[in-house]
C-alpha positions, -999 to 999 in steps of 0.1 A, spaced: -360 -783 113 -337 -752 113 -333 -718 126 -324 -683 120 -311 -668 150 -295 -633 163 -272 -629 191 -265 -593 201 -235 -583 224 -231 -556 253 -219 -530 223 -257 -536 205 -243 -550 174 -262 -581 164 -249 -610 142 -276 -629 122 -269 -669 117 -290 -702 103 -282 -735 118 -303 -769 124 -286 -769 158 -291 -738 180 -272 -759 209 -241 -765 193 -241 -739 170 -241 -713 204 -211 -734 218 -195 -724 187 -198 -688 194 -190 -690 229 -156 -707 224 -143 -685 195 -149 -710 161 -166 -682 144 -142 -651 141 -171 -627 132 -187 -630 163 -154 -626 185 -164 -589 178 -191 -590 201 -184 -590 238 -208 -606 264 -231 -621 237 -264 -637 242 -294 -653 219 -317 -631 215 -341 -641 189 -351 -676 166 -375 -686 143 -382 -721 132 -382 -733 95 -387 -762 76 -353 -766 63 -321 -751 66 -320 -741 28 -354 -720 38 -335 -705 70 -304 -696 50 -323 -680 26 -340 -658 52 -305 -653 67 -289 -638 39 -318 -614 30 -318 -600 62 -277 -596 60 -281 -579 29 -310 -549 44 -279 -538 65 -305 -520 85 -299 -522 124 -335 -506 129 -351 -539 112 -336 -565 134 -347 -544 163 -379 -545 153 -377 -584 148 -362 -585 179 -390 -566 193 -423 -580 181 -403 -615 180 -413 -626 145 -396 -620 109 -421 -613 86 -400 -615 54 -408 -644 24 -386 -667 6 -391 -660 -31 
């Protein structure tokens, strides 16, 4: 089991992650092992969808870095389902 996961921070900028571990992988944010989300002040979760494998959830993850489109994660964010394929 694995997840894709956004955090977004007090400034509205979102950060888009996979991990089998949504637990740990938060405590990583929180204490500063991932530089890219030191950017983002006052963080929190907020949004994850389940997949069958990390390899599947990666894929999502990097499609949805490469759209670049703040508009589309808010609307994930909002209706609180990604509705993008693996091909």
């Amino acid at each position: 089991m694995a997840f894709v996961y956004i955090l977004q921070g007090e400034n509205e900028k979102y950060y888009i992650g996979s991990t089998t571990d949504k637990k740990r992988r938060l405590l990583q944010h929180q204490t500063g092992h991932t530089w890219t989300t030191q950017r983002l002040k006052n963080f929190k979760m907020v949004f994850s969808q389940e997949y069958p494998t990390l390899q599947e959830a990666r894929k999502i993850e990097m499609k949805l870095k490469r759209l670049k489109r703040k508009d589309y994660i808010d609307k994930i964010v909002r209706d609180g389902h990604i509705r993008m394929t693996i091909d």
